[in-house]
C-alpha positions, 0 to 999 in steps of 0.5 A: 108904475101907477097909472093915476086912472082918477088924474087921466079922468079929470085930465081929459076932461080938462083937455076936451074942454078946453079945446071945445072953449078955443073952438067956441071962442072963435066961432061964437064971434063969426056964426053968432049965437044967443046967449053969447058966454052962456052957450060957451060955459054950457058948451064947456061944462058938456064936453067936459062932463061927457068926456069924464063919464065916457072915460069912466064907461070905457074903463068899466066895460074894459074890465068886465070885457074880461069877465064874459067868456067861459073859462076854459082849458085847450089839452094839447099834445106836445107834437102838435104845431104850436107845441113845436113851435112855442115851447121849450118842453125841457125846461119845464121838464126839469121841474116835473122831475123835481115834482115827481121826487116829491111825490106829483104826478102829471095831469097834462099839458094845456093851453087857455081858451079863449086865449089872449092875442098878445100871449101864448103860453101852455101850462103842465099841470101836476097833482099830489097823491090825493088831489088836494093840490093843482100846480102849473108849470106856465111857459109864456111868451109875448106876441109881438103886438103886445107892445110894452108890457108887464109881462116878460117871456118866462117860466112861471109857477102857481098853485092852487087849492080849495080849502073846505071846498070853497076857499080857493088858495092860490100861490104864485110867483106872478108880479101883482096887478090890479086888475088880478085883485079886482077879479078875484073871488069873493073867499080867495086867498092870494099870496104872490112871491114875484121871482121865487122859484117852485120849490120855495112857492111849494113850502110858501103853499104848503104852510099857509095851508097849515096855517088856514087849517088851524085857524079857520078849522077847514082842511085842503079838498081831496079829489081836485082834477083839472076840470074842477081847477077851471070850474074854481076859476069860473066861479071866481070870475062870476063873483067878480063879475057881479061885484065889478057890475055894481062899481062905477067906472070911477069906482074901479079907477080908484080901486085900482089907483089904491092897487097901484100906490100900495101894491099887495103882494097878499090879499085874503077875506077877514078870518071870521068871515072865512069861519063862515064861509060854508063846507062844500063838496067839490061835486056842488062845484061840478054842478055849480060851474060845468056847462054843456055849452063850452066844457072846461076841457076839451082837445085842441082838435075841438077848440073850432066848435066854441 
């Protein structure tokens, strides 16, 4: 469903008004005032003014709210509390077979940091031969403060790639949301395939690859682990970060309206700008992203020092 941002704007400050005017009405009468109608159209316009701009500013500080941790991923071992308590390792054990025949190996199981208080899930983690390809396996279930959400307790699937070192290709069976496209890195290339299972979101990735290869001359990175996966998502969010700070609040609430009416099940840069894009070595990110503050990984048993 649309959320109409730009009307829920203007409705409020319509309605902050025109309550401020029946409260004017009455009171301008008893208590007096100089100038009469003019206090009470300044009075009106104000509130309605304010009530817009403070709108626009919650909806601004919302989003870049999101963007202001470092991204990183919690290695958990399935024994441990949450582990016993949250998952159900045979259903995504059933797809790590499937991803063993084909030639993937295991990386871990993991869990984000910080995480999200209306969500827990974990994420096993799997790579092909040469490290040109990162697949989680999400278990997510909704807290039950969440409320009424978007999301329902599943098993979902994405995959991720970085061609020519900085374009990062992802795949997944995620239902689109606005605030997914307004985050996304300045080379993303996106595809999401609500509903669809692994092994068709494998064929999906795989083909685009081949796809970008040929027209964009750059070939999948080897050599991904986990740890340059989370660095990818933070670069990621830092170029969001710096695009989302030069909106306006209004500006985002029509950028997620457009979302909203046309909804994009795919959104990648301009070809040409993609050619342009330079060739990286995957260490340039290493350097770029790490911080000796918050790893990207770190054991559960850590997760009070940050």
């Amino acid at each position: 469903m649309a959320l109409h941002l730009k009307k829920a704007m203007f409705r409020n400050s319509l309605f902050n008004s025109v309550v401020c005017a029946a409260l004017a009405a009455v009171l301008i009468p008893l208590l007096g005032a100089p100038g009469g109608m003019l206090w009470l159209g300044l009075l009106i316009c104000s509130v309605g003014v304010l009530t817009f701009l403070r709108t626009a500013w919650k909806i601004r500080q919302d989003l870049l709210s999101r963007l202001q941790d470092l991204a990183s991923y919690v290695h958990i071992d399935r024994d441990s509390a949450q582990a016993r308590k949250q998952v159900d390792w045979s259903l995504i054990d059933d797809y790590a077979t499937q991803l063993a025949t084909r030639g993937f190996r295991p990386l871990g199981d993991y869990t984000t940091y910080p995480s999200a208080p209306t969500l827990a899930g974990v994420a096993a983690m799997f790579t092909d031969g040469e490290g040109s390809m990162i697949i989680e396996i999400q278990q997510l279930k909704l807290m039950p403060q969440a409320g009424k959400a978007a999301l329902n307790d599943a098993i979902y699937f994405s995959i991720m790639s970085m061609v020519g070192g900085s374009i990062r290709v992802v795949t997944s069976n995620h239902k689109p949301m606005a605030v997914t496209y307004l985050m996304r890195g300045e080379h993303d290339v996106t595809t999401a395939r609500p509903g669809s299972g692994l092994m068709e979101l494998l064929a999906t990735h795989t083909d685009l690859l081949s796809r970008l290869r040929e027209r964009v001359g750059k070939a999948p990175s080897t050599g991904l682990t986990v740890e340059r996966y989370v660095l990818a998502i933070r670069e990621a969010q830092a170029q969001a970060r710096s695009r989302i700070s030069a909106m306006s609040g209004y500006a985002i609430a029509c950028a997620i309206d457009r979302f909203d009416a046309d909804r994009l099940l795919r959104w990648t840069p301009q070809i040409a700008d993609l050619k342009d894009v330079p060739m990286r070595r995957l260490e340039e990110l290493d350097n770029g992203f790490g911080s000796d503050v918050q790893p990207p990984i770190f054991h559960e048993s850590l997760a009070t020092q940050f």
